[in-house]
Structures are given as C-alpha cells and as structure tokens.
N, CA and C atoms as an extended XYZ file, in Angstrom:
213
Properties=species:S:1:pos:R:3:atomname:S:1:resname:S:1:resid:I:1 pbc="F F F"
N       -69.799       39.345      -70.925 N   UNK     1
C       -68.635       38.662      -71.451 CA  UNK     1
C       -67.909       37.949      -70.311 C   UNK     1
N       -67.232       37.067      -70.767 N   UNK     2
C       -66.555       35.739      -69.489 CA  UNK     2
C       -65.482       36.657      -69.186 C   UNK     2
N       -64.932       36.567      -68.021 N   UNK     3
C       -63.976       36.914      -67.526 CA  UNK     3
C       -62.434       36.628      -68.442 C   UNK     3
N       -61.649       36.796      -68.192 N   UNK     4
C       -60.278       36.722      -68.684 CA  UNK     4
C       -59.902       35.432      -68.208 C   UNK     4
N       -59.488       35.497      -66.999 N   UNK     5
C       -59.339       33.893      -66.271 CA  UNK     5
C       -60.151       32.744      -66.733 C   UNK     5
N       -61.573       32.988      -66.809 N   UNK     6
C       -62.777       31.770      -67.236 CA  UNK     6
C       -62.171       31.637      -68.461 C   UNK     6
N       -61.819       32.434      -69.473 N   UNK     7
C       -61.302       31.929      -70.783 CA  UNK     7
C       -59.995       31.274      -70.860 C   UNK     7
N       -59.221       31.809      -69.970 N   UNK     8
C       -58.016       30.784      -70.003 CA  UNK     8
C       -57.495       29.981      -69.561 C   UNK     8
N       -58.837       29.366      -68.759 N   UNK     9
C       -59.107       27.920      -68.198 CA  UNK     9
C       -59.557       26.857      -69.070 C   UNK     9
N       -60.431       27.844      -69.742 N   UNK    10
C       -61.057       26.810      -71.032 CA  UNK    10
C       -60.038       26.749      -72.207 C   UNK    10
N       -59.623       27.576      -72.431 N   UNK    11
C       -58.259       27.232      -73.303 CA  UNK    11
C       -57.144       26.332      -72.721 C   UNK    11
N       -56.689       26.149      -72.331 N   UNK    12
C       -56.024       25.675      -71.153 CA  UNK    12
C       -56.282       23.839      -71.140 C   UNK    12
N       -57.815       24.012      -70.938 N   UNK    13
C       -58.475       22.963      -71.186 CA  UNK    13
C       -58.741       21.846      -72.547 C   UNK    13
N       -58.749       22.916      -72.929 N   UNK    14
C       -58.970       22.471      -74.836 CA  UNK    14
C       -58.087       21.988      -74.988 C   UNK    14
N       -56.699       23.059      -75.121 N   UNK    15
C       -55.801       22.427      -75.390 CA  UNK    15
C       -54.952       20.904      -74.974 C   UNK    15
N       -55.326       20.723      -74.079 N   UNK    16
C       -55.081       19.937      -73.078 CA  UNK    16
C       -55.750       18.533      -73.499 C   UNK    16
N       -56.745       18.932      -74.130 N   UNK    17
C       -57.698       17.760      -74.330 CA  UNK    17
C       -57.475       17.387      -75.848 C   UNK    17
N       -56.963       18.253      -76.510 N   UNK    18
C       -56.078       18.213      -77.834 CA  UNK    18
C       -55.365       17.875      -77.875 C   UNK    18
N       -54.112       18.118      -77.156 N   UNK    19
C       -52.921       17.273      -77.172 CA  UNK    19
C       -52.977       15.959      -76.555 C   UNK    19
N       -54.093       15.364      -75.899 N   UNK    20
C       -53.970       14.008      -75.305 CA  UNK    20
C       -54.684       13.083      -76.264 C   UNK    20
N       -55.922       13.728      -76.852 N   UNK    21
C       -56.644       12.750      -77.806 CA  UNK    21
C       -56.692       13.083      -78.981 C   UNK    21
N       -55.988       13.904      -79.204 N   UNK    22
C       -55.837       14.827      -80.887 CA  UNK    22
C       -54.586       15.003      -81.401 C   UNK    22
N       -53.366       14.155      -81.249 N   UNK    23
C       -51.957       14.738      -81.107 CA  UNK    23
C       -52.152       15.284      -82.872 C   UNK    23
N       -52.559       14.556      -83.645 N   UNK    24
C       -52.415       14.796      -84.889 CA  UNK    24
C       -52.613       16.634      -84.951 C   UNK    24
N       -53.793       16.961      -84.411 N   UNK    25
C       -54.378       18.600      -84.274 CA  UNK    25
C       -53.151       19.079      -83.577 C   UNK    25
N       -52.859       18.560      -82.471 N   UNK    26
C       -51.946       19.402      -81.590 CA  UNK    26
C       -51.192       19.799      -82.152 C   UNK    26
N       -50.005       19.175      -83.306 N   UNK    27
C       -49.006       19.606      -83.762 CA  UNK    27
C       -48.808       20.623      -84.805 C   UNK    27
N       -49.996       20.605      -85.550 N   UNK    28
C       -50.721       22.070      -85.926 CA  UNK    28
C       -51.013       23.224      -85.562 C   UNK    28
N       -51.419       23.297      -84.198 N   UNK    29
C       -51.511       24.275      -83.118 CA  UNK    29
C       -50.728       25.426      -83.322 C   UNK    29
N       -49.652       25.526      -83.382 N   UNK    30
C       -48.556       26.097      -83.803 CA  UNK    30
C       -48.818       26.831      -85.017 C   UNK    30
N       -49.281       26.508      -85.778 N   UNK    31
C       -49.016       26.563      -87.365 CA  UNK    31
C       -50.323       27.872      -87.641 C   UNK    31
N       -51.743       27.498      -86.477 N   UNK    32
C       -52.621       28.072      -86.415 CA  UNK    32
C       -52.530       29.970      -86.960 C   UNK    32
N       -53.055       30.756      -87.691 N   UNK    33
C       -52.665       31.927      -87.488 CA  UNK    33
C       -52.899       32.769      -86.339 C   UNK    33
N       -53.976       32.161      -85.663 N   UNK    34
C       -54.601       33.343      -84.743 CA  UNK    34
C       -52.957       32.869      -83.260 C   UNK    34
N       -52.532       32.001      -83.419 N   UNK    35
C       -51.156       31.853      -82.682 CA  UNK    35
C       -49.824       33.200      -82.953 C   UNK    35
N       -50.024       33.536      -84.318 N   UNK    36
C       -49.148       34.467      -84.387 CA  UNK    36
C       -49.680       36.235      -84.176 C   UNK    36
N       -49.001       36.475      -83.446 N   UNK    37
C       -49.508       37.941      -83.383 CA  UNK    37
C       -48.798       38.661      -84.529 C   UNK    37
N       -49.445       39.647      -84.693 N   UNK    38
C       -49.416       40.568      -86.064 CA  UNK    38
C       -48.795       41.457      -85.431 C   UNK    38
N       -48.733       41.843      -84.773 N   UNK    39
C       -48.108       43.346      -84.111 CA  UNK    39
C       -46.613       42.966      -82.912 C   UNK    39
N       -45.795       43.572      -82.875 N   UNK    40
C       -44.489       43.609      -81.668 CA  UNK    40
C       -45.478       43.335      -80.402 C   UNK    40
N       -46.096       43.864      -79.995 N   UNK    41
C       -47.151       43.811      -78.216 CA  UNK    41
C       -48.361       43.870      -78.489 C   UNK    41
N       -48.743       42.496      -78.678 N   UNK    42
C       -50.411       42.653      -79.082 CA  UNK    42
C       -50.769       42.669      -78.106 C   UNK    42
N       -52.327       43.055      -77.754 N   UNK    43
C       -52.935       43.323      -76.748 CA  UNK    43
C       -53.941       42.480      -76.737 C   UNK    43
N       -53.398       41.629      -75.315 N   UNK    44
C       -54.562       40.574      -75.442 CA  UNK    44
C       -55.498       40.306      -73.874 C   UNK    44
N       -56.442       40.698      -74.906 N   UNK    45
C       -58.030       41.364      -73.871 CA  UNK    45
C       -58.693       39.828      -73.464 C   UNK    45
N       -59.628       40.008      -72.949 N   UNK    46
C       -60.892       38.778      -72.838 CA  UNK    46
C       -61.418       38.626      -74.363 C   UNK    46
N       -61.489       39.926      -74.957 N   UNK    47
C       -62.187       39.536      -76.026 CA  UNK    47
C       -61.119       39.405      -77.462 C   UNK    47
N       -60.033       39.292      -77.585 N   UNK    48
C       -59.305       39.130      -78.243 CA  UNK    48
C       -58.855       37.086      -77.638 C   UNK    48
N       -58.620       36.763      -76.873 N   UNK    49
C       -58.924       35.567      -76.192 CA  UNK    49
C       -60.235       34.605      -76.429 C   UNK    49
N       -61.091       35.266      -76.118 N   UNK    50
C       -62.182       34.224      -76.675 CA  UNK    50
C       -62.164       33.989      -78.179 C   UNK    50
N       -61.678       35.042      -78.994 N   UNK    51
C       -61.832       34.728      -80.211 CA  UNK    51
C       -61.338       33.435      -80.572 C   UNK    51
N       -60.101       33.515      -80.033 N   UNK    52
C       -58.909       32.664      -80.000 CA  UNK    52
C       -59.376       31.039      -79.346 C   UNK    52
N       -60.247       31.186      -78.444 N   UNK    53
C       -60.788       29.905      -77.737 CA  UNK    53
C       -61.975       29.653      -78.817 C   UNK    53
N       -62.954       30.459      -79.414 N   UNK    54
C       -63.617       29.977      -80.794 CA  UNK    54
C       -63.034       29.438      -81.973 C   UNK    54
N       -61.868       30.027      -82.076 N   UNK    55
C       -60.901       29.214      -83.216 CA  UNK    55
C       -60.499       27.828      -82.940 C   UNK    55
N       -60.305       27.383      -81.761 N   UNK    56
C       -59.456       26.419      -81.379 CA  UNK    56
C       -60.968       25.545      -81.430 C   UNK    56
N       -62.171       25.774      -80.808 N   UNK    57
C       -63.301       24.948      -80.840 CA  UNK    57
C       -63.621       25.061      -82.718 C   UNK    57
N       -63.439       25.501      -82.985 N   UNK    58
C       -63.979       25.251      -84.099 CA  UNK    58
C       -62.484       24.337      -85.602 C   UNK    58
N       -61.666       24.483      -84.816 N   UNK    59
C       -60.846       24.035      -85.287 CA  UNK    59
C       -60.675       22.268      -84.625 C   UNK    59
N       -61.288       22.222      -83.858 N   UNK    60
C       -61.622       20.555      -83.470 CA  UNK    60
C       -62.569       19.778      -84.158 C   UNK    60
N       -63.540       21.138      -84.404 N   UNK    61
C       -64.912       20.517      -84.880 CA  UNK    61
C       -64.888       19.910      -86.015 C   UNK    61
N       -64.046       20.832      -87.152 N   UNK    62
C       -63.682       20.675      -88.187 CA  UNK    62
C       -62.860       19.416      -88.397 C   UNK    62
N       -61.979       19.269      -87.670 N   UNK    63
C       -60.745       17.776      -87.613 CA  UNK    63
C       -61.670       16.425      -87.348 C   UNK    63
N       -62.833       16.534      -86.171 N   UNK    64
C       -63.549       15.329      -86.076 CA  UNK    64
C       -64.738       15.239      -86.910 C   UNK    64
N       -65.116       16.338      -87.479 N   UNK    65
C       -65.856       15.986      -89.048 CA  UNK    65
C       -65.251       15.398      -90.359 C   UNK    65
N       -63.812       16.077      -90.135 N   UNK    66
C       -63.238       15.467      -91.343 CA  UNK    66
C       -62.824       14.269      -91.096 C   UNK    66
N       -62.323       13.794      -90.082 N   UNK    67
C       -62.275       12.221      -89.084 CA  UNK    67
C       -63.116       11.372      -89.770 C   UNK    67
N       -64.547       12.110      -89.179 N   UNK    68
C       -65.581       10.974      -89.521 CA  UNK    68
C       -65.790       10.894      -90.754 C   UNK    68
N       -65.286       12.165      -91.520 N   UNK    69
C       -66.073       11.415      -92.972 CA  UNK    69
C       -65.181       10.502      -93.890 C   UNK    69
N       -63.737       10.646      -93.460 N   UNK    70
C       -62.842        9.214      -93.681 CA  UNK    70
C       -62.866        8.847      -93.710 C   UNK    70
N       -63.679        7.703      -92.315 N   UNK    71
C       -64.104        6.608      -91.782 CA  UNK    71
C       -64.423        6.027      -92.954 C   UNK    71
C-alpha cells in the first residue's frame, strides 16, 4: 500500500488539476460525501485516504464522460 504522504500528493494534485480545468467539478467537491466525516474524529489512515483519492478519480471520470457525451 502507498504511503500516506504519496497519497496526499496525489490528492493534492487532483485536486489542483480540478479546480484549474474543472471549476464546474470543483465546486461540488464540497458537496462530495466521502468529504464529510461521519464520526466527531475520524480516523484517517492511508487506507481510508486512498479511498478518498479513488472517489475523486472516479468522480472526474464520470464528469468527462458525461462532458463528452453532451458534446
């Protein structure tokens, strides 16, 4: 499994690359559930994190499929 840091570089990244060429996604971001924690002190591991960096990739994927099929 990736380190803790390696994942929140790539998140970091994503996001980053979302809010510059995706503002429409970005402002959603927020709205995302895996953004809200369920618990007072969630505990957030490497692997509670990557989940979170799979959501966000797959939550792009989804926006530039639905993009293209607009077109």
């Amino acid at each position: 499994m990736k380190k803790l840091n390696t994942i929140l570089t790539e998140i970091t990244q994503l996001t980053t690359d979302i809010e510059t060429n995706y503002p429409e996604l970005y402002r959603s971001l927020d709205e995302n559930p895996m953004t809200i924690p369920f618990v007072n002190h969630p505990h957030l591991n490497a692997e509670v994190m990557q989940e979170y960096l799979e959501s966000l990739k797959q939550l792009l994927r989804h926006h530039l499929e639905t993009r293209k099929s607009n077109k």
